[in-house]
N, C-alpha and C positions, 0 to 999 in steps of 0.2 A: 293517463291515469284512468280515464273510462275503460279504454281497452284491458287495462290488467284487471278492475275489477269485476267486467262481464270473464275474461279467463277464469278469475276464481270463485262467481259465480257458478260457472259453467261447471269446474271441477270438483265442487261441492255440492253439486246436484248428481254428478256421476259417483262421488263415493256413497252418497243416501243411498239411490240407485243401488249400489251393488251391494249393500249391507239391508236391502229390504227382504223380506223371505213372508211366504206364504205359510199363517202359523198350523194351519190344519194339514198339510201336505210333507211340512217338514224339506222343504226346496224350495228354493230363489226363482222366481218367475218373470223378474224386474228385464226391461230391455235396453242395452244401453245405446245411447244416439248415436245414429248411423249405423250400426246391425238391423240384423232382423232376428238373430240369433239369441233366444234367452240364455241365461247363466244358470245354470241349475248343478247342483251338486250330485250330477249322476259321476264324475272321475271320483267322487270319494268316497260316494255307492260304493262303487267298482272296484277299488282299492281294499275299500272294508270287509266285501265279500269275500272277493281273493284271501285276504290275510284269515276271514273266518275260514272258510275252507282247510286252507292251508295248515291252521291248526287242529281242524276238526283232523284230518287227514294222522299229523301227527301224534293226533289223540290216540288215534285207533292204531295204531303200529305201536305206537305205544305198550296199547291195553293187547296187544296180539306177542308183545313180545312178551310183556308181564306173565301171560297166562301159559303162553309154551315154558315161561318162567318157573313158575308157579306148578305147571304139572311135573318138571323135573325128567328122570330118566322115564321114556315111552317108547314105543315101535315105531315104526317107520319098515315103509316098503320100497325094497331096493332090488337089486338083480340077483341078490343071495337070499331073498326072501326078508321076511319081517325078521328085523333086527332091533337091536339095541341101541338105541341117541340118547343122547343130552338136551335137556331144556333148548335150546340151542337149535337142535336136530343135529345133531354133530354125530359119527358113527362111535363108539364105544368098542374096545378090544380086552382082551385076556392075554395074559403072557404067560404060555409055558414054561417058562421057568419057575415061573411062584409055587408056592405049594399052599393047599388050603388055610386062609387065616396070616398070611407069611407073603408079602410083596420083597421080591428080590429087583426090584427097579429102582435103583436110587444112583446120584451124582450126574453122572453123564446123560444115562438112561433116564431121569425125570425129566430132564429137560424136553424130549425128543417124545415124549409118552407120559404127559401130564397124568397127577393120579383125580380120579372122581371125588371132591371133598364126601366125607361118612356123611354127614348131614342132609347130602341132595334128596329132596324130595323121589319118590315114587311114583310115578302116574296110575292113574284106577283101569289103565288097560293092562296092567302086569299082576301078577301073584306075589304080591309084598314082601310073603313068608320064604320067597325064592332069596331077599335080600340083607343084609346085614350092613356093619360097618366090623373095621380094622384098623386094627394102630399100627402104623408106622415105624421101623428105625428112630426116624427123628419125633416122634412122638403125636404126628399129626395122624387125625381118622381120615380113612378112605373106605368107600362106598366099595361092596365085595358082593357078588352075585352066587350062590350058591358055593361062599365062603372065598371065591378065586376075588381078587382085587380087581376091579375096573378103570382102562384108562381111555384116554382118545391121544389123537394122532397129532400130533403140532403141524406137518405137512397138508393136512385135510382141510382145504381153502375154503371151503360150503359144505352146507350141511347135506347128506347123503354122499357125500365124498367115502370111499373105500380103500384110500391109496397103502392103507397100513394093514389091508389083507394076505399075511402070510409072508411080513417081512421077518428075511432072515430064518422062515421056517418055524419061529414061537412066537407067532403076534396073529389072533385070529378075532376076527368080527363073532358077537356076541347075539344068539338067536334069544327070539321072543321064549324059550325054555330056560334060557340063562346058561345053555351048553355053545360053546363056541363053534363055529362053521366054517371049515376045515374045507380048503378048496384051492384055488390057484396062487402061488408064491406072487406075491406086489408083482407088477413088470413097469412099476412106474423110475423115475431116474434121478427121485431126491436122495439127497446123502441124509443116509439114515443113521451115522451118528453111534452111540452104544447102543443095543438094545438087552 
């Protein structure tokens, strides 16, 4: 009977012990018997910091997508020179078949060559007045750069990707002029589908 109540003696002085905390410091200082080693709440420091970070991080990729967001179609520097992207950075194209004001891309062909919704934003490193919108067949606006409709590439995996330059001979990457740039037929090996 003595024996057990020095045990829970004992183990009632070890849980004070570990629930005592130093109130100016904001950390547990208390030693328990037989360490030497205090208990201090630096694993939930460490914990807290990490997860702050970790969201500070995804703040900012966040507020960085937002803003490529937000600036909508802009330039971008690639190996055909400054071109036309998407919020995104994704490269933008023209199709030679359309005719001003008039996208001839539809059914098979939108799949393969999404069109630019009318509504996308403009970036303040372009000439606005270069831009418009268009109705659609099916009735929906599309985003048209000196009246030609704008698409991107559904095959273009990252942004600066060019795989849809000069497929099929009427699909050409879009310069910072808004006139398209006429150069080497794709030599990439996606099935390109209608165009």
């Amino acid at each position: 009977m003595k024996r057990t109540s020095l045990t829970l003696l004992v183990a009632g002085l070890l849980v004070i012990a570990a629930c005592g905390t130093d109130a100016e410091e904001g950390t547990s200082d208390t030693t328990v018997a037989g360490t030497d080693a205090p208990t201090t709440s630096a694993a939930e420091e460490a914990t807290t910091t990490a997860a702050a970070e970790e969201t500070t991080t995804s703040v900012a990729a966040e507020a960085t997508t937002s803003v490529a967001m937000a600036e909508g179609v802009h330039t971008a520097d690639t190996d055909l020179g400054a071109i036309l992207v998407d919020g995104e950075g994704f490269t933008l194209y023209l199709f030679t078949n359309d005719t001003e004001g008039t996208s001839n891309c539809n059914e098979g062909c939108i799949e393969n060559w999404p069109a630019v919704p009318g509504d996308t934003a403009v970036g303040p490193d372009l000439d606005a007045s270069l831009f418009s919108s268009i109705t659609r067949a099916d009735g929906s606006e599309q985003l048209a750069v000196n009246g030609m409709p704008l698409y991107r590439y559904t095959p273009d995996a990252a942004p600066g990707d060019i795989n849809g330059q000069g497929v099929g001979g009427v699909w050409f990457v879009v310069g910072a002029d808004g006139n398209m740039i006429e150069g080497p037929e794709a030599t990439n090996d996606f099935d390109r589908g209608d165009y």
